[in-house]
C-alpha positions in Angstrom: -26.8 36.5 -61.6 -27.6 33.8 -59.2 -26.3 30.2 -59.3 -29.8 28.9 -60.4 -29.6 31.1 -63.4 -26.2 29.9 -64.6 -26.7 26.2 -64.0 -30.8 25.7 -64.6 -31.8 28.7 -66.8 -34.0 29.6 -63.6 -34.2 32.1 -60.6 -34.5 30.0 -57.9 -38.2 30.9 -57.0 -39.0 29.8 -60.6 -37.5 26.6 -60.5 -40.2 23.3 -60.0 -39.5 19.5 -59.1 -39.4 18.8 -62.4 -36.8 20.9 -63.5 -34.3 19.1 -61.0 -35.5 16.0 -62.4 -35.1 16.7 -65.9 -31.2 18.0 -65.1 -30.4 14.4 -64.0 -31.4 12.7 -67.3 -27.9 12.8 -68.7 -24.7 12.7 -66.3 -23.5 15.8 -64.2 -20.2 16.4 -62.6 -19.7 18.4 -59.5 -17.8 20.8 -59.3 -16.2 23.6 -56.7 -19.8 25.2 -57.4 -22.3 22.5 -57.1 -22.7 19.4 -55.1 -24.8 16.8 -55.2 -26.5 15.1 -51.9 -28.2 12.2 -52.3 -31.0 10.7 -49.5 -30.8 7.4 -48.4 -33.0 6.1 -45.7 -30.9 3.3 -44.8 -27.4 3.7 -43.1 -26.2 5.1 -39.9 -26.3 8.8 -40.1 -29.0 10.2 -38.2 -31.2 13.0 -39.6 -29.4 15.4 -38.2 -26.2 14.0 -39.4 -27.7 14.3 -42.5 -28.5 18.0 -41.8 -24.9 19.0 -40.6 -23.2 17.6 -43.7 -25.5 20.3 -45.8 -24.7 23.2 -43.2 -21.4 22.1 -43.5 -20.9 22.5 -47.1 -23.2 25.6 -47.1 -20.2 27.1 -45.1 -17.5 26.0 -47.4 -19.1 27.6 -50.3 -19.5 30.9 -48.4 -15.7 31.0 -47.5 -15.3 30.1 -51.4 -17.2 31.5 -54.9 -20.4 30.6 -53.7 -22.3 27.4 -55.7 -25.3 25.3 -55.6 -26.8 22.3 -53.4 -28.7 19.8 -54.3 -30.4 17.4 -51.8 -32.6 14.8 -52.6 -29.6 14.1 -56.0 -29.1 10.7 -57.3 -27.3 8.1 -55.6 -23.8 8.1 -57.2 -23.5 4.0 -56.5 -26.5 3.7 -59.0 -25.4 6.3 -61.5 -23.2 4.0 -63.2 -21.1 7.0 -64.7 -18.4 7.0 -62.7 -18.2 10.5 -61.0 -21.3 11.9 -62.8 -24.6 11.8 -61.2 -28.0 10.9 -63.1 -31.3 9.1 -63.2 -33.9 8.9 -60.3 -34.2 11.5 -57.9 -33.7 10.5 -54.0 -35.9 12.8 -52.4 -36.4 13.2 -48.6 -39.9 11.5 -47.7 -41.1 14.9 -45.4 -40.7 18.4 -45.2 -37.9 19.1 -42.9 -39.0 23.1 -42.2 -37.5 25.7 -44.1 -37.8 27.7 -41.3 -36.4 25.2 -38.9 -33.6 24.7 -40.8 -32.5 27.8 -41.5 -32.1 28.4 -38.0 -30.0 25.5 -37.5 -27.7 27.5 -40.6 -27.7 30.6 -38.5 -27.0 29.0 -35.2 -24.4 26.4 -36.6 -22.4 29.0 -39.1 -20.5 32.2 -37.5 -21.1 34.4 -38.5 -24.4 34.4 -39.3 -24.8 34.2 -43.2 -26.9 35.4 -45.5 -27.5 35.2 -49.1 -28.7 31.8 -48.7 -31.6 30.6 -50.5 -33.4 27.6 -49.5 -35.7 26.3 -52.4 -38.0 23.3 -51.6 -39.4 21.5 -54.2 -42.4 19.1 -53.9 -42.7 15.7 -56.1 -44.9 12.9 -56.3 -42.8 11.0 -53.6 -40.9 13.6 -51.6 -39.0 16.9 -51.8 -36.1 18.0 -52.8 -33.9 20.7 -51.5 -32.0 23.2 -53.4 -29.5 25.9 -52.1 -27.9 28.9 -54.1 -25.1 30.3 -52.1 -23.6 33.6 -53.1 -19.8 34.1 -51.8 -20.2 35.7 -48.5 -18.2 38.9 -48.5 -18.4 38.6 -44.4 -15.9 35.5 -44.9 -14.2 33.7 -42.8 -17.4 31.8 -41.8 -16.4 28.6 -39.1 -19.0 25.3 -38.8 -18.2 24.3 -35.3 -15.5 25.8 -34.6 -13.5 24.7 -37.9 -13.0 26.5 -41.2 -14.0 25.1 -44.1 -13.6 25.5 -47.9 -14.4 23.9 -51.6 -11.1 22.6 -52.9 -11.5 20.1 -56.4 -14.9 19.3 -55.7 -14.7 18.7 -52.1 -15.3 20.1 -48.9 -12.5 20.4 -46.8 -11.0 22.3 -43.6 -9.5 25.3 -45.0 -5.8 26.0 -44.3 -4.4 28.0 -42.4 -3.0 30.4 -45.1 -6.4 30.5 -47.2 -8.2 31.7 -44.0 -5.3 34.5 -43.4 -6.0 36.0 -46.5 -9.4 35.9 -46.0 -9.0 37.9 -42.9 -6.6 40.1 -44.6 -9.5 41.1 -47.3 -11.2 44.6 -46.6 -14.4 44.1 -44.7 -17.1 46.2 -43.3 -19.8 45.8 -41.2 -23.1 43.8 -42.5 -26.1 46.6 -42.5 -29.9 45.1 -42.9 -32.8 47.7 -43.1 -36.6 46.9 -43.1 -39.4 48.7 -43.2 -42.6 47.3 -41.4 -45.8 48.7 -42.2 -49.1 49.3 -40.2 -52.9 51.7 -41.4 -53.9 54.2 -39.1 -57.8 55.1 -38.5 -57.7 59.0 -40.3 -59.3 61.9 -38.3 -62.4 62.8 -40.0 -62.1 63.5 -43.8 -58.5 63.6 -43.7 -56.5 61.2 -46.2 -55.7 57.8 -45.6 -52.7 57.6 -43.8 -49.8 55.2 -43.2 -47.4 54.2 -40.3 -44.2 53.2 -41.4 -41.3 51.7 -39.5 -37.5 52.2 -40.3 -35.4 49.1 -38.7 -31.8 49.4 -39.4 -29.7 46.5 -38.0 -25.7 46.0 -37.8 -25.5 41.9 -38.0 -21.5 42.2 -37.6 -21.2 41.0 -34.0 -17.6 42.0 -33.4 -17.5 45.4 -35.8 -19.3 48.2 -35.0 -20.7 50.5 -37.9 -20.4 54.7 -37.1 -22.2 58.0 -38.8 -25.4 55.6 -39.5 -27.6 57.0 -42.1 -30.7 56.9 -44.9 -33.2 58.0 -47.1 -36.7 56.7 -47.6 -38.3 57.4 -50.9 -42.6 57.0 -51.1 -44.6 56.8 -54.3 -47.3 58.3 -54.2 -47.7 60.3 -50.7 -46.1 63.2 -48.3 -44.7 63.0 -45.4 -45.6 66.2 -43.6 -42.8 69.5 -43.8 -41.0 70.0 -40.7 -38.0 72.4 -40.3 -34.8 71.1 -38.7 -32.0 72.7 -37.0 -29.6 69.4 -36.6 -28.2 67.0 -39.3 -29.1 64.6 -36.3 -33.2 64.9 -37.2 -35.5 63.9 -39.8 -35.9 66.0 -43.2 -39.0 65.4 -44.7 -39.8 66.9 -48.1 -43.1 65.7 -49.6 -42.4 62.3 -50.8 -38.9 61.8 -49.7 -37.5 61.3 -46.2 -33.4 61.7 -45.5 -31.2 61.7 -42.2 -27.8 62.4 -42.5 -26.7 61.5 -39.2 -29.3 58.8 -37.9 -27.2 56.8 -35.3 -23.5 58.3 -34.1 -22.5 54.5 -33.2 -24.8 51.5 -34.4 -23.8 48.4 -32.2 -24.8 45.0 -32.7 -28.4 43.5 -31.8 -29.0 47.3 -31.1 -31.1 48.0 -34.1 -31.9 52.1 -35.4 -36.2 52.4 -35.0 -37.9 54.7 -36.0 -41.5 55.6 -36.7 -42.8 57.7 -39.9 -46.0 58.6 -41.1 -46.9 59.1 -44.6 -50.4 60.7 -46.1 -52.0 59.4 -49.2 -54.0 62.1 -51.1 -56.7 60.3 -52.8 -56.0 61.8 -56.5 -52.4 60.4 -56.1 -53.7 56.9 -55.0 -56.2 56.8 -57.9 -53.2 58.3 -60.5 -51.4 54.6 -59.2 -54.1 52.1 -58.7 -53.5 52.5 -55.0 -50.4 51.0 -55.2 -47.7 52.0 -53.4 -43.5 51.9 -53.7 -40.7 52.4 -51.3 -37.3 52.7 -51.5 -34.9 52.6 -48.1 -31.6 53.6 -48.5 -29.3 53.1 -45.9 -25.3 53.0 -45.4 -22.6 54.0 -42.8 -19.1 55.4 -42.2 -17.6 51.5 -43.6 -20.6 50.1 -44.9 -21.6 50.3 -48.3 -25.2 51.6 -50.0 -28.0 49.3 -50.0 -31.5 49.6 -50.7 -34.4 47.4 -49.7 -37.3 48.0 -52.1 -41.2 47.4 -51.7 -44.7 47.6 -53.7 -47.4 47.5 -51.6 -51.0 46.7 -53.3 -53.8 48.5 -51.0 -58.0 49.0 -51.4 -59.3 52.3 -49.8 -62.7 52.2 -48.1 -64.3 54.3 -46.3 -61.2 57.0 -46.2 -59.3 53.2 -44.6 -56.3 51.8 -46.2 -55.4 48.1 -46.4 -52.7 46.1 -47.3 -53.8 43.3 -49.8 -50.0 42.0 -50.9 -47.1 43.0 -50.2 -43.6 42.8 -52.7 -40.3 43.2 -51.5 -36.7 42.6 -52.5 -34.3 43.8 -49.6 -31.1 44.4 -48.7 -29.4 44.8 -52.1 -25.9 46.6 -52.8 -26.6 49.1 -55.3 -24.2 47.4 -57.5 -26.9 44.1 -57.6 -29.7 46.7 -58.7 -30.8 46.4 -62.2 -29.8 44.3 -65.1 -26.9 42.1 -63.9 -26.3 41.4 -67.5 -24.8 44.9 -68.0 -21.2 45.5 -67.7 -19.7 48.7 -65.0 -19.4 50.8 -68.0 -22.5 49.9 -69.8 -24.7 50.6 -66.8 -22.9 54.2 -66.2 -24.4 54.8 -70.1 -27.6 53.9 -69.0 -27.8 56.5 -66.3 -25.9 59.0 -68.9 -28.8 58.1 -71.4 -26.4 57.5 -73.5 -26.2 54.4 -76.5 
């Protein structure tokens, strides 16, 4: 469960302007887990001063449990609750450029993180920023060359004993896999029929992942038979893709490709509204099992298949699939179909 959820009710793609406003209407304390950044156009931090406390913070709370920020917060000196925040929003008068900004994260925090979401929310008079950290388990994370952490409310530089056991914590290499999808022109009165890419990535720039390897689910279609002689090569078995032994040694900003296609019988399109779902798994010798998951809403015309919208949710541990309400044991009954 995310941050958001625990603090506002709210995923954070659910959450609107208003429901950061509302929160402020009586007094709120931070805390370890949420922090409060207020925007005051006067004073002599620059913008990207500004900008650099944020990324700073955002890489205490990896090295930590994680938590929530809040930019655009009231201004503490007219709170008049002491250490609690509330009333007026301060929100930042323009878009500062989600994507823009999130490069500044990656090229600011080593490693590069992930599992930072970025919400901006639009108002009257501005927007506000909201960011829902999850503890990174690729921790120690530096901000310019320094450590830092989330100690009593505060962001501080993290000592040196807190970052040795961080170090001493079992870590393995940070796996992303895609899949990137394209329509090829049929031949004649043959089905519609699907290219699909397979990216694999190992984002660990000083750990190495070994014995790379993954299995591509597709409903509906069939990926044509073929007979193999090597754990090394594809297996394709109607629906369902596997490779035991994709990559030997997968290095960093050396990504796995490789190029699929799938056929789309008409009679199973029409059995699913021409929609289509895809499931990569993908893991390695250290690394554990994710999936990145996909619907894909098409139109057929003229034996032609395209891509109206496109859902995905990727790069998950299997342990964040499914209800994350459900305890270990209560989720081992549900695959038991048990009560």
């Amino acid at each position: 469960m995310s941050y958001s959820s625990a603090f506002f009710g709210k995923e954070p793609n659910k959450l609107v302007y208003d429901d950061i406003a509302n929160y402020f209407q009586t007094p709120q304390p931070e805390s370890d887990k949420i922090e409060f950044k207020a925007y005051v156009s006067l004073g002599k931090n620059s913008p990207t001063e500004r900008e650099d406390g944020i990324i700073r913070t955002l890489c205490a709370m990896l090295n930590s449990s994680g938590g929530i920020i809040i930019w655009g917060a009231p201004s503490q000196s007219e709170s008049g609750a002491g250490d609690k925040f509330f009333g007026d929003l301060t929100p930042l008068p323009e878009s500062i450029g989600k994507d823009r900004f999130q490069n500044r994260i990656s090229d600011l925090i080593t490693p590069t993180p992930h599992r930072i979401q970025m919400i901006e929310l639009q108002g009257p008079t501005g927007y506000v920023y909201l960011f829902d950290v999850e503890q990174s388990p690729y921790s120690p994370h530096q901000y310019r060359n320094t450590y830092f952490m989330r100690i009593d409310g505060q962001t501080r530089a993290a000592p040196h004993h807190y970052i040795e056991a961080l170090f001493r914590r079992v870590t393995y290499p940070n796996l992303e896999g895609y899949l990137k999808f394209d329509t090829r022109q049929p031949y004649g009165d043959s089905d519609p029929m699907l290219e699909i890419t397979i990216m694999i990535f190992n984002l660990s720039k000083l750990q190495n992942e070994y014995d790379l390897g993954f299995r591509l689910i597709a409903d509906p279609g069939m990926f044509p038979d073929r007979e193999v002689s090597s754990a090394t090569e594809l297996i394709l078995n109607g629906g369902g893709l596997r490779c035991s032994l994709a990559r030997e040694i997968l290095y960093y900003n050396e990504p796995f490709v490789r190029t699929v296609f799938l056929h789309l019988p008409y009679s199973q399109m029409r059995g699913s509204g021409n929609a289509i779902r895809f499931q990569l798994y993908f893991a390695g010798k250290q690394s554990p099992l994710k999936v990145s998951s996909y619907r894909l809403s098409t139109d057929i015309i003229n034996n032609n298949i395209y891509i109206r919208n496109e859902h995905r949710e990727e790069n998950l541990l299997i342990s964040e699939q499914g209800d994350q309400n459900l305890s270990e044991i209560q989720r081992v009954n549900v695959l038991l179909g048990r009560q």
